[in-house]
C-alpha positions as CSV (number, residue, x, y, z in Angstrom):
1,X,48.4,134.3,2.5
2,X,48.8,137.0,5.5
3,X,51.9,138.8,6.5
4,X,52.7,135.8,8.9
5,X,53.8,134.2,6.2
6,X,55.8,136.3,4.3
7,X,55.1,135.6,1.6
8,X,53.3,137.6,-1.9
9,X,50.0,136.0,-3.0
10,X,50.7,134.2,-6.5
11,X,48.4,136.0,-8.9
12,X,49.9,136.6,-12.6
13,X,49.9,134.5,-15.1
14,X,51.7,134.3,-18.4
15,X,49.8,137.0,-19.9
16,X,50.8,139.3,-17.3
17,X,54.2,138.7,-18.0
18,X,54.1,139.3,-21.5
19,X,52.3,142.4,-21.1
20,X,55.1,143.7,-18.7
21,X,57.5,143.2,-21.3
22,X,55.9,145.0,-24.1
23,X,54.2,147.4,-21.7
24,X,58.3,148.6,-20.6
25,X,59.8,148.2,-23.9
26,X,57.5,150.0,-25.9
27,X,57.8,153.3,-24.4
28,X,58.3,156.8,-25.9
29,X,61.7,154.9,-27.7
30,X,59.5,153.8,-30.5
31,X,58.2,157.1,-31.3
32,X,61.5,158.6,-32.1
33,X,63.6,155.7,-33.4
34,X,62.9,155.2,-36.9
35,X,64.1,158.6,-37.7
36,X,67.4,157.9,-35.7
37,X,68.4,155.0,-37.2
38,X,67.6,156.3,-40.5
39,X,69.5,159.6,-40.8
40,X,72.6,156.9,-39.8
41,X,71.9,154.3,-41.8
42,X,69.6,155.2,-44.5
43,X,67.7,152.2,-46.6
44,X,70.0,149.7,-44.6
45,X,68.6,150.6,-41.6
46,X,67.3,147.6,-40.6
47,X,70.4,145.6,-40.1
48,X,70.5,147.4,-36.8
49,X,67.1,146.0,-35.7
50,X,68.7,142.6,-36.2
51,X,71.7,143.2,-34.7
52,X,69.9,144.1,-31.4
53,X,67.9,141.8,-32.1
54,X,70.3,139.1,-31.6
55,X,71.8,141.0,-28.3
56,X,68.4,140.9,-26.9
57,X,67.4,137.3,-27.8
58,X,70.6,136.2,-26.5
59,X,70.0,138.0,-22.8
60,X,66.5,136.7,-23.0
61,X,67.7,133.2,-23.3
62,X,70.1,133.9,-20.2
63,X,67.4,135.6,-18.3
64,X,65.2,132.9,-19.4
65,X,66.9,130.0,-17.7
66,X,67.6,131.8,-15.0
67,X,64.0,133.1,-13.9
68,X,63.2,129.7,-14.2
69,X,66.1,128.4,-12.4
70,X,65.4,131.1,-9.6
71,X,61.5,131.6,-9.4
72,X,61.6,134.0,-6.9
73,X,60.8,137.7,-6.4
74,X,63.7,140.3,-7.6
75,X,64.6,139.4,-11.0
76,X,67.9,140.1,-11.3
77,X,68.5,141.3,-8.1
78,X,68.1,137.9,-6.6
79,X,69.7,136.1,-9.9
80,X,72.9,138.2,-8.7
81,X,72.6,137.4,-4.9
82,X,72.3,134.1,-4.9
83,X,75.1,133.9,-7.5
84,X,77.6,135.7,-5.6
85,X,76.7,137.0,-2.2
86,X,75.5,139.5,0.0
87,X,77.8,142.4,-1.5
88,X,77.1,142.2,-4.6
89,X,73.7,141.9,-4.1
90,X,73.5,145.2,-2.2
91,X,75.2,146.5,-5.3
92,X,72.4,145.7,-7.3
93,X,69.4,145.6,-5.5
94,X,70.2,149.6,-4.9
95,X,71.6,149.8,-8.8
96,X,68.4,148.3,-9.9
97,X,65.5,149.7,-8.0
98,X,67.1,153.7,-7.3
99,X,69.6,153.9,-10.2
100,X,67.2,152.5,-12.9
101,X,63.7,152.7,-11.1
102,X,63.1,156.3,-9.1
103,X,65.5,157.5,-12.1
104,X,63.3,156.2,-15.2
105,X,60.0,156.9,-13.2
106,X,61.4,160.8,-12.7
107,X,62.2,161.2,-16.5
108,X,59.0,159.1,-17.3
109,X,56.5,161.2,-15.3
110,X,57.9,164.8,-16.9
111,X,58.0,163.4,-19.7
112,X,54.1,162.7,-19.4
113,X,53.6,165.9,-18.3
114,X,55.3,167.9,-21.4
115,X,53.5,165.6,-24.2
116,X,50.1,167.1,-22.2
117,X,51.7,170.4,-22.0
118,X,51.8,170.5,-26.0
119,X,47.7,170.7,-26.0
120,X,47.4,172.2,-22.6
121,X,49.8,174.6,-21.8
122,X,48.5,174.6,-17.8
123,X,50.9,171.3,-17.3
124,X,53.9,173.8,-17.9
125,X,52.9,175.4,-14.8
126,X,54.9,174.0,-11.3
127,X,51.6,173.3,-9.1
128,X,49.7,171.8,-12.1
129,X,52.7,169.2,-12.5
130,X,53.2,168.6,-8.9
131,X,49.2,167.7,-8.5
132,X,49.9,165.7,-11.6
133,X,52.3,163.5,-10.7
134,X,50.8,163.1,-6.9
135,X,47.8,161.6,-8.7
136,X,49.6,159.1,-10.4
137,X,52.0,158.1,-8.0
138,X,48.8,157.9,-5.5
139,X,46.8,156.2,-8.0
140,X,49.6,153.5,-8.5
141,X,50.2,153.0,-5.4
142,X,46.7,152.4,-4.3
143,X,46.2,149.6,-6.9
144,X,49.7,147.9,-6.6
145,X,48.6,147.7,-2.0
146,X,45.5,146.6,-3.3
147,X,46.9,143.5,-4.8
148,X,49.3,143.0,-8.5
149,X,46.5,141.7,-10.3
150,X,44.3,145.1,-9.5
151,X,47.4,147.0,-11.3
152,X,47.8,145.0,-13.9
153,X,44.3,145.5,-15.0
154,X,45.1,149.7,-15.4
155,X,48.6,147.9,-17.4
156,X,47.3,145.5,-19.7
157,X,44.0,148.4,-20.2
158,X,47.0,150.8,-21.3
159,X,49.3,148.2,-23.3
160,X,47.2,146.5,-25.4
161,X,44.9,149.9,-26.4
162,X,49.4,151.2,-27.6
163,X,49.9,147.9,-28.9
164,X,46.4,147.4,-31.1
165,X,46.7,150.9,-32.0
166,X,50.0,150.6,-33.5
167,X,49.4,147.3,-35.2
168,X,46.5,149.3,-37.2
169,X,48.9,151.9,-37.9
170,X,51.4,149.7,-39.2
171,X,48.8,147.2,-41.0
172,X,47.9,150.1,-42.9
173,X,51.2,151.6,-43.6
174,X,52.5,148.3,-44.9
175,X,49.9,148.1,-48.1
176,X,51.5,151.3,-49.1
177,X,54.9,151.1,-49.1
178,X,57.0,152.2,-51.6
179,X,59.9,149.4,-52.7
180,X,62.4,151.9,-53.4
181,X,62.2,153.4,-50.0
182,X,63.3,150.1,-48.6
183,X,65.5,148.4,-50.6
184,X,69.6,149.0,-50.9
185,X,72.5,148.0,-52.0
186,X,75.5,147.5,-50.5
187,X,76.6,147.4,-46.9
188,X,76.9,150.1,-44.8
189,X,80.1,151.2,-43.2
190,X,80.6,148.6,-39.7
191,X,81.1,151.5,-37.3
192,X,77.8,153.0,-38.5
193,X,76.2,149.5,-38.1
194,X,77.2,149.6,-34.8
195,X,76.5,153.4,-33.8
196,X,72.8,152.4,-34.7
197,X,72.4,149.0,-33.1
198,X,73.6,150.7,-30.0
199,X,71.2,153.8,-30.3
200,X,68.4,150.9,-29.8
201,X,69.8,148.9,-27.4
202,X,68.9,151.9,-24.9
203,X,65.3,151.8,-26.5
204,X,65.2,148.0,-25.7
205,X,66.3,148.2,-21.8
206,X,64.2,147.6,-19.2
207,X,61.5,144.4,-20.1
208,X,63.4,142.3,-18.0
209,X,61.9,143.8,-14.9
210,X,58.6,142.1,-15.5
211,X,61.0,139.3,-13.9
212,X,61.1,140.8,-10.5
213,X,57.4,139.9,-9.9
214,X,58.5,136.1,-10.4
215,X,57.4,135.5,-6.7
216,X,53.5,136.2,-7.7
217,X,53.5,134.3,-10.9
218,X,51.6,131.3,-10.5
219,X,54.2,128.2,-11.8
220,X,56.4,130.6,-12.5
221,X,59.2,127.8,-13.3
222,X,57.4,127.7,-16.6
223,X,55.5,131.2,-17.2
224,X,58.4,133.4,-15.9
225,X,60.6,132.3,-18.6
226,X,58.5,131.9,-21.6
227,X,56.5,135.3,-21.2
228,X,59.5,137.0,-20.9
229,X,60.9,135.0,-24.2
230,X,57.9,135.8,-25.8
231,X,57.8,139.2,-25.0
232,X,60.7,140.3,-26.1
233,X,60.1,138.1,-29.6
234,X,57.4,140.2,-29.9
235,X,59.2,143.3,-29.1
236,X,61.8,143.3,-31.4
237,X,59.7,142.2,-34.4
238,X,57.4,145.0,-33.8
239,X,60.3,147.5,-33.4
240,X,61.5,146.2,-37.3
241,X,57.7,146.1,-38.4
242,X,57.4,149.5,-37.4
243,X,60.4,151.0,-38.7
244,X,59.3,148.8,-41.7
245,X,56.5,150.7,-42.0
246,X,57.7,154.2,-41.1
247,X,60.4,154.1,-43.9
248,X,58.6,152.3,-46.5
249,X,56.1,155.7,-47.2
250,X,58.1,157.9,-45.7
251,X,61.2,157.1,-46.9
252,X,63.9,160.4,-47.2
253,X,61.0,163.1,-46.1
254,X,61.1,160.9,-42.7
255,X,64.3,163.4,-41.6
256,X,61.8,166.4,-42.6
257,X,60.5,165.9,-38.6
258,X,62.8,163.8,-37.1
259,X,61.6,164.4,-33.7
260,X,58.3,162.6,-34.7
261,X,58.3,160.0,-37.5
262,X,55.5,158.3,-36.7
263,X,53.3,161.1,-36.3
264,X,54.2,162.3,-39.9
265,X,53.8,158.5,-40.8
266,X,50.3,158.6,-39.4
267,X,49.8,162.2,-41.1
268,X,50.1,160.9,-44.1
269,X,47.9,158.0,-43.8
270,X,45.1,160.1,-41.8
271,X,45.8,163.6,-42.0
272,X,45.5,166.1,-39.6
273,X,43.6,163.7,-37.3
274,X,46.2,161.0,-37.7
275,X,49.3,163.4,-35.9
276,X,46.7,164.0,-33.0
277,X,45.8,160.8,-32.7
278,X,49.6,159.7,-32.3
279,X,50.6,162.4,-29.6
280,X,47.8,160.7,-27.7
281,X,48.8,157.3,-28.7
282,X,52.9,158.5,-27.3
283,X,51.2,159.6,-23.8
284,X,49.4,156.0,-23.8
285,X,52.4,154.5,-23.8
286,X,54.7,156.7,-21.8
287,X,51.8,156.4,-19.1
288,X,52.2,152.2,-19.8
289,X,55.9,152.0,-19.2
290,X,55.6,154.1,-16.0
291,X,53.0,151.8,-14.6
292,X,54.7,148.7,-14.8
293,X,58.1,150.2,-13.3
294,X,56.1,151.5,-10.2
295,X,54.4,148.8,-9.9
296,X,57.1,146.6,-10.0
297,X,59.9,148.2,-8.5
298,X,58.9,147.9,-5.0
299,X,59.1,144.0,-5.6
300,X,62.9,144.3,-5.8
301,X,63.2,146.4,-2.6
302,X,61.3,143.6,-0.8
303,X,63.5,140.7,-2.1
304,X,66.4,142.9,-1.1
305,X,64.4,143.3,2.5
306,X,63.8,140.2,2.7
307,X,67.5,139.2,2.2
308,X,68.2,141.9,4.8
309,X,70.5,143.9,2.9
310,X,68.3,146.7,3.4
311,X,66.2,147.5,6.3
312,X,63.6,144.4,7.5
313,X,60.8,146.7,7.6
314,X,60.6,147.3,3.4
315,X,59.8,143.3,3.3
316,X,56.7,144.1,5.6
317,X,53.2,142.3,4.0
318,X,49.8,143.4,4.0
319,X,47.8,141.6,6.3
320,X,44.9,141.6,4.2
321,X,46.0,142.0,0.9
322,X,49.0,140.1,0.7
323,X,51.9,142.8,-0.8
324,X,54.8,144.6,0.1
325,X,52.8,147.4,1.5
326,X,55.8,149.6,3.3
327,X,58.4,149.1,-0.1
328,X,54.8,150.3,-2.0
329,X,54.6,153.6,-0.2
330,X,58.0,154.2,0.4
331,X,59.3,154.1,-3.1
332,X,55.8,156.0,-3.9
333,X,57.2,158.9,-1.7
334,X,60.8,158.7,-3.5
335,X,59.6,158.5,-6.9
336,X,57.3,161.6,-6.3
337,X,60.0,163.4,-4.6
338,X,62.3,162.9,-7.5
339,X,60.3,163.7,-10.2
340,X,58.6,167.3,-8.5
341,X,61.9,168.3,-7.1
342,X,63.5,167.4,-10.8
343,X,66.4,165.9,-8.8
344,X,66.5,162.9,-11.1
345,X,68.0,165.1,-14.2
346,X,71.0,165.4,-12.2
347,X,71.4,161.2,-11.9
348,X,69.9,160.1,-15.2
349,X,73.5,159.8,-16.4
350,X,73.8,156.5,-14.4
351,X,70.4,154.9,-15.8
352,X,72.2,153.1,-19.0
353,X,75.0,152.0,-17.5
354,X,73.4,150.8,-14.4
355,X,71.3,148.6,-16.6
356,X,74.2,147.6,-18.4
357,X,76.5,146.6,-14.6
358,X,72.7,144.7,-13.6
359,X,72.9,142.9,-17.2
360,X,76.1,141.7,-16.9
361,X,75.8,140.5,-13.1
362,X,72.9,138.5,-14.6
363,X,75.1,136.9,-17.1
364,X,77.6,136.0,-15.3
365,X,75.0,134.4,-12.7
366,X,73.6,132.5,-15.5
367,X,77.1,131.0,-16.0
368,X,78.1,130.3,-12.5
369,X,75.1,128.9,-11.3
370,X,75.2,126.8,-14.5
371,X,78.8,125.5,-13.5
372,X,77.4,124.6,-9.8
373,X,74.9,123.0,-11.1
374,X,75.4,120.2,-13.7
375,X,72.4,118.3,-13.7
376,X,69.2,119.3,-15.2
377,X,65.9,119.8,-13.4
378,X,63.5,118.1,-14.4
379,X,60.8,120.9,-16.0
380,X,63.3,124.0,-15.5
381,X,63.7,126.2,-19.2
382,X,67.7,125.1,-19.8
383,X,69.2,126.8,-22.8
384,X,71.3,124.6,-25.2
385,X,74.9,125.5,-25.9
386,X,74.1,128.1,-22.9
387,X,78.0,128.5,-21.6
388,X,78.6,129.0,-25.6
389,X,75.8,131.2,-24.9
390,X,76.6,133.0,-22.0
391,X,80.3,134.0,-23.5
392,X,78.8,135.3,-26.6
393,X,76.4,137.9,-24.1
394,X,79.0,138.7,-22.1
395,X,81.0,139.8,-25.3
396,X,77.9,141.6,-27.1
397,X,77.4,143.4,-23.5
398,X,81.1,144.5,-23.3
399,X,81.2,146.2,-26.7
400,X,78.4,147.9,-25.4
401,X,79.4,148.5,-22.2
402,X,82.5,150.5,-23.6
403,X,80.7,152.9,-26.0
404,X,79.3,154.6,-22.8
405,X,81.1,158.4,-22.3
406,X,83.9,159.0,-20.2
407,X,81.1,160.4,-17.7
408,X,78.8,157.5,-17.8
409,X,81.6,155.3,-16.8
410,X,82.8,157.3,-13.9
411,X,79.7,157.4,-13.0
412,X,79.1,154.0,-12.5
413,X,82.1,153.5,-11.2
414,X,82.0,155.8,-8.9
415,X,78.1,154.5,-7.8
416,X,79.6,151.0,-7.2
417,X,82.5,152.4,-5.4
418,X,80.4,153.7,-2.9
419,X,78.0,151.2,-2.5
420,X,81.0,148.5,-1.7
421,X,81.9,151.0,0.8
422,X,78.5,151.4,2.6
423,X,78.1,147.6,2.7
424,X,81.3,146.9,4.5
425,X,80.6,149.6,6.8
426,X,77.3,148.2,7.2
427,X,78.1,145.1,7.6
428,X,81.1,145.8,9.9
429,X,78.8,148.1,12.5
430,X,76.5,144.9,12.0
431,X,79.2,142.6,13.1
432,X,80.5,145.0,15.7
433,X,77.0,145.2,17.5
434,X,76.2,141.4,17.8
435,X,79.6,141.2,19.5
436,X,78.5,143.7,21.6
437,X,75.3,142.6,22.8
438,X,75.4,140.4,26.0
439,X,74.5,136.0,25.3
440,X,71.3,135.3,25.9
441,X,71.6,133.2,29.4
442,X,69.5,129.6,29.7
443,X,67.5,128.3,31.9
C-alpha cells in the first residue's frame, strides 16, 4: 500500500492483539492491588475479582461484536461515529485519544521515571527526566513510522518477559499457600463489595484500545474480536491468580507494605533479591503499557482524520511505510510536551471518567447498530442474548459511572460541554465558508 491509497498496511495478527490487551491491562495496577482490595475486604477479597470480572466480560462481548461488526481503524472512536454521527464522534475521538491517551502516557512516563529514581536518584533531577522521556517518545515513534509490526516487536519483547515473569512468581507462590489465609466465612458487607469491585475496574480500563489498530489486523472480522476476548479472559484470571497468590502466604502481614505487596510476596519467596527483582519487573511493565498506548493512539487520530472531524492532514500515510506518519509525530510532540511540562497532573481528573463516557458510547452503539441491523452476517462474532446483553452493561457501567466525585463529573461534563460547542462552531464556519465560495463554472 502507498499513501495514494489511504489506506494502513494489514500487518497484526491475533497475537498481536492479545498481547495489546495484556500489555495495557497489566500495568503498575497489579502491583498495588492486592493490598487494596484486601485491607477492604479481607479473606473475601476475591468476590471483587469476579464481580469485575463479569463487568469486563460483559464489555468484551459488546466490544467484541462490534470490532467485528466494524473492522476498521479507531476502536471505539469509529464504533461511536458510525453509530450516531459526526458530533458525537468528535466527542470521542478527542475524549479518547487526548483525554485518556496524552493524559495516561503523561502519568505513565513519570511514573517510569520515579520507579528508576528509587535506585538512581539522577532521574529526580529535571534535565535527566526530560532526556528520558525524549528518548522514549523518539524511540516509539521511530518504530510505530517504521511500520506496527516493527513496534510490536519492542511490545510483545516487554509483555511476555512481565507476563512469564509473573507466572513464575505466582506458580511458586501457589505451592505455598496457607488455607487459612484464604478461606472465610460469611459475606461481606454489599457496599464494601462494591467499593472494591470498583477500585479494580480503574485497574482494568484501557485493553480495549488494542481495538483501534483493527484497520492493520489481517481478517480482522475474526482476530479483532477474539484476541480482544481472549485477552481480557486472560486478564482477569491472572489479576484473581495473582491476588490468589499474594494473599495465600501473605495473608494479614500483606497490609505491613501496602504500597508493594507483591514485592514483599516475592521477598518472601526470594529474599532480598526477589524485592529487586520485582521493582524491575513494575518498570517492565509500566514501560509495556506506555508502548502500546503510543503506539496506538495515533491510530484513533487518523480514523478521526480520516472522517474529517479533525484536520485532513493527521490521516496523512507514509509513502513508503504505509502509517499515519503526521498523527505519529504529532501526538509524539504532545505526549512529550505533557509529560516534561507535568501539565497532565492538572487533567488526569478526566482519565476515568472519559473512559467511562467512551464505554458507554460503545454500548449503546453495540445496541443501535444491532437494532439497524437484524440479520446476521455470515462469519461476523454476534453475541447471543446481546440486547439482554447490552442493557445489563449499560446498567453495570451506570453504577459505576455514578461513584465518580462530584469533580470527576463536572469535569466530564464540563469536557463534553465544550467539545459540543467547538463542533457546532466548527461545523457552522464549515458550512458558512462553502456558501461562501463562488460554483465552480462548466465548460
Amino acid at each position: 500500500m502507498t499513501g495514494k491509497t489511504n489506506e494502513l498496511k494489514q500487518e497484526l495478527g491475533l497475537g498481536a492483539v492479545i498481547t495489546n490487551v495484556l500489555s495495557i491491562s497489566i500495568g503498575s495496577g497489579i502491583f498495588l492491588l492486592p493490598a487494596l482490595v484486601y485491607a477492604i475486604l479481607g479473606h473475601g477479597s476475591i468476590l471483587a475479582y469476579i464481580f469485575c470480572g463479569i463487568i469486563f466480560l460483559s464489555l468484551g462481548l459488546c466490544f467484541g461484536e462490534l470490532s467485528s461488526r466494524i473492522p476498521d481503524t479507531g476502536g471505539m472512536y469509529v464504533y461511536i461515529e458510525r453509530a450516531f454521527g459526526p458530533m458525537a464522534g468528535f466527542i470521542s475521538n478527542i475524549l479518547y485519544w487526548f483525554g485518556v491517551g496524552v493524559l495516561a502516557c503523561g502519568a505513565l512516563m513519570n511514573a517510569l521515571a520515579d520507579i528508576a529514581a528509587g535506585y538512581f536518584p539522577i532521574f529526580e533531577e529535571t534535565a535527566t527526566r526530560i532526556l528520558f522521556f525524549a528518548g522514549i517518545v523518539a524511540l516509539t515513534a521511530f518504530l510505530n513510522i517504521k511500520g506496527i509490526r516493527d513496534s510490536m516487536v519492542l511490545i510483545k519483547i516487554l509483555t511476555w518477559t512481565k507476563v512469564i515473569a509473573l507466572m513464575i512468581l505466582v506458580s511458586i507462590a501457589l505451592t505455598r499457600i496457607e488455607i487459612g489465609n484464604i478461606s472465610w466465612q460469611g459475606f461481606p458487607p454489599f457496599a464494601s463489595v462494591g467499593e472494591a469491585t470498583l477500585l479494580l475496574i480503574f485497574a482494568f480500563l484501557g485493553g480495549e484500545l488494542a481495538l483501534a489498530s483493527s484497520g492493520e489486523t489481517k481478517n480482522a472480522s475474526r482476530n479483532a474480536p477474539l484476541g480482544f476476548l481472549i485477552g481480557v479472559i486472560l486478564v482477569v484470571l491472572g489479576f484473581s491468580t495473582i491476588h490468589l497468590a499474594a494473599q495465600g502466604v501473605l495473608g494479614e502481614s500483606m497490609l505491613e507494605n501496602p504500597e508493594a505487596p507483591l514485592a514483599e510476596l516475592a521477598k518472601a519467596l526470594f529474599g532480598e533479591a526477589g524485592f529487586i527483582l520485582v521493582l524491575i519487573l513494575s518498570f517492565i511493565a509500566v514501560w509495556s503499557t506506555l508502548s502500546s498506548i503510543l503506539t496506538l493512539q495515533p491510530r484513533i487520530i487518523f480514523a478521526g482524520a480520516k472522517d474529517r472531524l479533525i484536520p485532513p492532514v493527521l490521516a496523512k500515510i507514509h509513502p513508503k511505510y504505509g502509517t499515519p506518519y503526521i498523527a505519529i509525530l504529532f501526538l509524539a510532540i504532545l505526549n512529550f510536551a505533557f509529560a516534561a511540562t507535568g501539565s497532565f497532573r492538572y487533567l488526569l481528573v478526566l482519565v476515568t471518567g472519559a473512559s467511562l463516557v467512551i464505554y458507554f458510547g460503545a454500548v449503546l452503539s453495540f445496541l443501535k447498530l444491532r437494532w439497524n441491523s437484524k440479520s446476521q452476517i455470515p462469519g461476523q462474532f454476534f453475541v447471543p442474548a446481546g440486547n439482554l446483553l447490552g442493557v445489563f452493561t449499560l446498567i453495570l457501567l451506570a453504577w459505576v459511572f455514578f461513584q465518580l466525585s462530584k469533580t470527576e463529573l463536572l469535569a466530564i461534563g464540563g469536557s463534553i460541554f465544550v467539545l459540543a460547542a467547538l463542533f457546532l462552531l466548527l461545523d457552522f464556519l464549515k458550512k458558512r465558508k462553502n456558501q461562501s465560495s463562488p460554483p465552480l463554472k462548466t465548460l
